[in-house]
KEMAR-966116 format. One record per residue (C-alpha): residue number from 1; x, z, y; residue in one letter. Coordinates in nm, 3 decimals, padded with zeros to 5 digits, always signed. Each point is the difference from the previous one (the first is absolute). Layout:
residues N
NUM|X|Z|Y|A
...
//
This chain:
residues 269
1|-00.349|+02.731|-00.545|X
2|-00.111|-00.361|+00.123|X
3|+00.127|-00.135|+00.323|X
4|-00.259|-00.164|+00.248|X
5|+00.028|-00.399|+00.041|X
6|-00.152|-00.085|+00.301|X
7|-00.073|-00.363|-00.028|X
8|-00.009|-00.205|+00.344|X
9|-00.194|-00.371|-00.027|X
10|-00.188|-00.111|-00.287|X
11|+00.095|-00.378|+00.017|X
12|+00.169|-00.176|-00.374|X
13|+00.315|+00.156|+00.012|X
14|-00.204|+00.357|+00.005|X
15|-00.243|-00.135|-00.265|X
16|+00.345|-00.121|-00.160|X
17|+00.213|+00.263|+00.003|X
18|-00.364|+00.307|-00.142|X
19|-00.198|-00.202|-00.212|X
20|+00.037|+00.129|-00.383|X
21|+00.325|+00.208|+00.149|X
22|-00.013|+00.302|-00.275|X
23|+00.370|+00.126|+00.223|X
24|-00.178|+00.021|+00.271|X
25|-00.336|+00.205|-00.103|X
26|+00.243|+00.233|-00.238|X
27|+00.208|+00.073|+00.312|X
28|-00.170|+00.005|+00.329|X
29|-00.317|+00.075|+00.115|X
30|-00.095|-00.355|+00.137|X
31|-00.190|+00.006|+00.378|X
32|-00.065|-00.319|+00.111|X
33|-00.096|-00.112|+00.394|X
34|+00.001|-00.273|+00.258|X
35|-00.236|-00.104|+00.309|X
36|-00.268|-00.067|-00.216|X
37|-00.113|+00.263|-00.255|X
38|-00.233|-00.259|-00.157|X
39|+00.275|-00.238|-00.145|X
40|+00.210|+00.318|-00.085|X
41|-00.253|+00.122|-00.240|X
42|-00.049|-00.328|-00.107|X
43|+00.369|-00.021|-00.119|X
44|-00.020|+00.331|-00.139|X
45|-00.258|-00.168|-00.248|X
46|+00.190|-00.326|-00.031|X
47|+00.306|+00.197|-00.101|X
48|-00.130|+00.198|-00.290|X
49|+00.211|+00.289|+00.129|X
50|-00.100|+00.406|+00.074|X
51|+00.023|-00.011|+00.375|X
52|-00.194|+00.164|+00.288|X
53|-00.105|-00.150|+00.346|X
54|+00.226|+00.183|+00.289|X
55|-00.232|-00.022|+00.299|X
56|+00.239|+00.088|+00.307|X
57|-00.047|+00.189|+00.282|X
58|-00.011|-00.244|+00.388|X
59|+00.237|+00.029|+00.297|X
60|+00.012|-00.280|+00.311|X
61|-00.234|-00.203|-00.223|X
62|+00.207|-00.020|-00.303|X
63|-00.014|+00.192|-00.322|X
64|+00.231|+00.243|-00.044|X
65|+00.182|+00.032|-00.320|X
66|+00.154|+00.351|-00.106|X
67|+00.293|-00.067|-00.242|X
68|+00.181|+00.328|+00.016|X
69|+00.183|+00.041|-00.355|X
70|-00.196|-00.295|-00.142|X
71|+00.104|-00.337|-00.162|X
72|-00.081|-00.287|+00.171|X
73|-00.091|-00.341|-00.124|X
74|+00.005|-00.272|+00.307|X
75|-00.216|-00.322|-00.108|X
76|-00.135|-00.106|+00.350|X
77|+00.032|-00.307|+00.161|X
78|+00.359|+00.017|+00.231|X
79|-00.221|-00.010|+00.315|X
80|-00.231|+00.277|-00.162|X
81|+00.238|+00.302|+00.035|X
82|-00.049|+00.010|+00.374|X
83|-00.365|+00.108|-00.090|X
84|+00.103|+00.336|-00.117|X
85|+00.126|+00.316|+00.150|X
86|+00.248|+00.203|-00.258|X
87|+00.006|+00.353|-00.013|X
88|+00.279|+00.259|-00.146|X
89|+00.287|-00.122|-00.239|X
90|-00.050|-00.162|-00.325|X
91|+00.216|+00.073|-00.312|X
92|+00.025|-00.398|-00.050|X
93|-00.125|-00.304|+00.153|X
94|-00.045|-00.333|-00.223|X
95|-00.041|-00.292|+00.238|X
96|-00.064|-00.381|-00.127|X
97|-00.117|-00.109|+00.361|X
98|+00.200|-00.356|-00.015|X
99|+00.205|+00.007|+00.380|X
100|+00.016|+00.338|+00.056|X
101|+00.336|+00.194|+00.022|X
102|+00.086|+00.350|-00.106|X
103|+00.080|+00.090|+00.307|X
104|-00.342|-00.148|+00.177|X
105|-00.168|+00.251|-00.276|X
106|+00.217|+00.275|+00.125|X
107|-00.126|+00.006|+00.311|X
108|-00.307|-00.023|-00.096|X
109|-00.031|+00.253|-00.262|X
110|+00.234|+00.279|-00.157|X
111|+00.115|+00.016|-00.350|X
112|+00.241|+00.199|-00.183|X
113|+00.073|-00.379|-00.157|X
114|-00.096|-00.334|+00.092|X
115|-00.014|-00.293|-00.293|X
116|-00.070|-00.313|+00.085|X
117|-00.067|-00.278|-00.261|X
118|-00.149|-00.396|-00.097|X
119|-00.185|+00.030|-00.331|X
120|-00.225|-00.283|-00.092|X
121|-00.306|-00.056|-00.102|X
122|+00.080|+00.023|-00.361|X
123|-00.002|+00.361|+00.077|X
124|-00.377|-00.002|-00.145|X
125|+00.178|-00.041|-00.330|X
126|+00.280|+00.244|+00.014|X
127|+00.205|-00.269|+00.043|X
128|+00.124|-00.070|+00.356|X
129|+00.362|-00.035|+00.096|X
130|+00.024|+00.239|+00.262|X
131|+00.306|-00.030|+00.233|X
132|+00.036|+00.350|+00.217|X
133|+00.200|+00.177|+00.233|X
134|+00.019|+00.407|+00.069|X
135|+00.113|+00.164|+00.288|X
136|+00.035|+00.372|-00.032|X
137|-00.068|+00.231|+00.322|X
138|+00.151|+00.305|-00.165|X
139|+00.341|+00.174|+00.006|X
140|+00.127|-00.035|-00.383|X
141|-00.058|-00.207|-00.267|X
142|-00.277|+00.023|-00.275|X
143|-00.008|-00.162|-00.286|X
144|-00.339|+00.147|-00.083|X
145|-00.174|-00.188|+00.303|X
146|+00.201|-00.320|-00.122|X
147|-00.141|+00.039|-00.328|X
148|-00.377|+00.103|+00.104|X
149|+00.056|-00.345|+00.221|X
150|+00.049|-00.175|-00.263|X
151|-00.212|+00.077|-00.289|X
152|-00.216|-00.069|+00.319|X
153|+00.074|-00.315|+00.044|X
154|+00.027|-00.099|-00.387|X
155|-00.348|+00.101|-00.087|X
156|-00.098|-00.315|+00.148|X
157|+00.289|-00.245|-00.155|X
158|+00.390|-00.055|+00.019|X
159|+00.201|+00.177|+00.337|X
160|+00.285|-00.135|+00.144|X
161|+00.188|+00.232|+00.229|X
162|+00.194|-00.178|+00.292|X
163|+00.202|+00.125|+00.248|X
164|-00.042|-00.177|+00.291|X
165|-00.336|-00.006|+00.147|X
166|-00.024|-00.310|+00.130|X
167|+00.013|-00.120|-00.374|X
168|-00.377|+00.145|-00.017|X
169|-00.102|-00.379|+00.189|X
170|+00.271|-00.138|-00.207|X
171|-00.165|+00.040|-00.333|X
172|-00.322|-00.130|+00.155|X
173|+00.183|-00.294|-00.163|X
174|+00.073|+00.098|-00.307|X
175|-00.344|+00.190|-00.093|X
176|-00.216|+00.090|+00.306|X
177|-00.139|-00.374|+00.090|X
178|+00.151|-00.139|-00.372|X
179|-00.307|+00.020|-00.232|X
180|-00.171|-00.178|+00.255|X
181|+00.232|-00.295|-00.029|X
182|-00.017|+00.019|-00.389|X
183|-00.420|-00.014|+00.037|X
184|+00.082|-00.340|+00.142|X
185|+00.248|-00.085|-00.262|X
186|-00.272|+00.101|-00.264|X
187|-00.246|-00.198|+00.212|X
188|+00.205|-00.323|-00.009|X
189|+00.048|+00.060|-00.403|X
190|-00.352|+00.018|-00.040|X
191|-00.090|-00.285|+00.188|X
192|+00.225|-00.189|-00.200|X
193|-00.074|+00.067|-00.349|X
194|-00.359|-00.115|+00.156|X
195|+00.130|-00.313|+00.071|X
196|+00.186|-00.042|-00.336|X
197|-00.297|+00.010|-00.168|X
198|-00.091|+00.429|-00.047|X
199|-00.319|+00.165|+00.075|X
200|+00.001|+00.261|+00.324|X
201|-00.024|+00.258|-00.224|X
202|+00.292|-00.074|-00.288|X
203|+00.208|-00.121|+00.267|X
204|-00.043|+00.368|+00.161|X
205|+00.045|+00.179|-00.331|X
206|+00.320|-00.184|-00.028|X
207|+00.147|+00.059|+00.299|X
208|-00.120|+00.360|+00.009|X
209|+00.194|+00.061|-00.317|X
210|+00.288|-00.205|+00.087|X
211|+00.089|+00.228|+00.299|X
212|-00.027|+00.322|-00.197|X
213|+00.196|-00.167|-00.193|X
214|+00.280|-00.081|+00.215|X
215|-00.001|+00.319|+00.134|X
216|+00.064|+00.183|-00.304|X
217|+00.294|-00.249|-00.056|X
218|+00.138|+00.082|+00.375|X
219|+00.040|+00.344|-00.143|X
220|+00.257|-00.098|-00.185|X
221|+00.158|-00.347|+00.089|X
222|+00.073|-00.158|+00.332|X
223|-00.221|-00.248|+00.174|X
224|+00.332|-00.276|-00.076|X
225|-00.026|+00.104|-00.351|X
226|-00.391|-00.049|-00.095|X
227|+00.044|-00.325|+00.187|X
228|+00.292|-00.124|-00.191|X
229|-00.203|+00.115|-00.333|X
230|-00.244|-00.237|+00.100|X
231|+00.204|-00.316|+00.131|X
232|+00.070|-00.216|-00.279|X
233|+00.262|-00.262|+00.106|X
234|-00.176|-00.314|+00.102|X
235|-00.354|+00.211|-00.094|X
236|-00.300|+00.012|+00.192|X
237|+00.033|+00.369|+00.145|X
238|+00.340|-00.111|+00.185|X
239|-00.177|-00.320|+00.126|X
240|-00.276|+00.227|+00.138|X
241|+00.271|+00.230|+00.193|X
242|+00.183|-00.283|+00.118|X
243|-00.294|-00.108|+00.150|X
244|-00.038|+00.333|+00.185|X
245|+00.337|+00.027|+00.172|X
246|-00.082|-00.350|+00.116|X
247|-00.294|+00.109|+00.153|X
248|+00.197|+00.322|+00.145|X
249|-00.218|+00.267|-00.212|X
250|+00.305|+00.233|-00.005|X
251|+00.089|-00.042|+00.370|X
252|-00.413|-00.001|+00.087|X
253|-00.021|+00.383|-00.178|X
254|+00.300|+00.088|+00.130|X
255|-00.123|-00.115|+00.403|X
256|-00.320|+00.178|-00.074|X
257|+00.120|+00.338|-00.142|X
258|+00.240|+00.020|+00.333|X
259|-00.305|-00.111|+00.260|X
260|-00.223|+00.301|-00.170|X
261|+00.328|+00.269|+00.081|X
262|+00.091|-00.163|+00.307|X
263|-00.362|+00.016|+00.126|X
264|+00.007|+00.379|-00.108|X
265|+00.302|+00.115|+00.201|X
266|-00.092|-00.234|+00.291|X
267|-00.341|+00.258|+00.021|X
268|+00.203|+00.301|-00.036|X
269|-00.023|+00.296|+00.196|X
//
């Protein structure tokens, strides 16, 4: 018998984490809702994904969510979940609201168990890197719920357990804000085989490839190993890196990375 997934926002991550999401459809019966029903159907379509509108019910002005027994998906903005009243106890709640701590969720809403986690956006290919945390609000031990958590969580990409939860902003480093500072890496690539003489569009192609590339090599070597496989001695590929520690690339990523997690836990609550 499917479980309900009540899904809560229907920003990227949402769009992310459904679209094309055969785990999902085969195991839950997939309600989707927010403050405005419009852009929730509208996601529903985007998504390509078996899902029904949940149209809640209003107290003091705010619509009223009942997630006795349910799953539930939170993809609001941080600031958003104070829009919502909760009602009964879920079986599990699955929040990526950026800032926002277990126990803030605990207070307002009840779960059986709470995971928190940082995919990315790569999670619209089944391929984010998903950093998350569980907390567990019953008496013993299950290592069914552990493994319904995470054949959660992997339908979407690669989870990494951790066991502190401030290590959720922690790998906002490592994968949550990262792809965005590899679009700029791409960016600068492709800007320069323009300038070497390439078209916009080979230039593209080339980089494009050469990333999917490189990943499939990280798979199986370490970052000091496909460099050294590159860096002839007195070659042009070891010129080029020398060039970037000059600059302070490594130290510029590495400032970066720990400004995007810093800002994070400075906003938690």
């Amino acid at each position: 018998m499917k479980k309900t997934l009540l899904v809560i926002g229907y920003g990227n991550m949402a769009k992310a984490i459904l679209t094309h999401n055969d785990f999902i459809v085969s195991h839950f019966n997939v309600l989707l809702t927010g403050r405005d029903l419009q852009k929730a159907k509208d996601c529903i379509a985007k998504c390509c994904i078996e899902a029904q509108i949940y149209t809640p019910q209003y107290a003091d002005s705010k619509p009223l969510l009942d997630i006795q027994d349910s799953v539930i998906l939170l993809c609001t903005k941080p600031k958003g979940l104070d829009s919502f009243i909760f009602q009964g106890k879920a079986q599990c709640v699955y929040s990526v609201l950026a800032g926002v701590s277990i126990e803030a969720l605990d207070k307002q809403m009840k779960s059986c168990h709470i995971v928190r986690l940082m995919p990315n956006i790569a999670a619209f290919s089944k391929n984010s890197a998903t950093a998350f945390y569980h907390k567990s609000y019953t008496q013993q031990a299950d290592s069914k719920i552990n493994a319904e958590i995470l054949a959660f969580l992997e339908s979407f990409g690669k989870a990494v357990s951790v066991d502190n939860e401030a290590l959720i902003e922690s790998s906002i480093a490592t994968s949550g804000s990262s792809i965005a500072f590899l679009a700029l890496i791409a960016e600068s690539l492709i800007d320069a085989g323009i300038l070497e003489g390439l078209t916009h569009a080979q230039s593209q192609d080339l980089v494009k490839q050469t990333f999917l590339g490189f990943a499939t090599e990280l798979a199986t070597k370490s970052p000091s190993e496909l460099k050294y496989a590159i860096s002839s001695p007195g070659g042009t590929t070891i010129r080029g890196l020398a060039i970037l520690e000059e600059l302070g690339v490594r130290g510029a990523f590495i400032k970066a990375a720990h400004t995007a997690a810093k800002h994070a836990r400075d906003s938690k609550k």
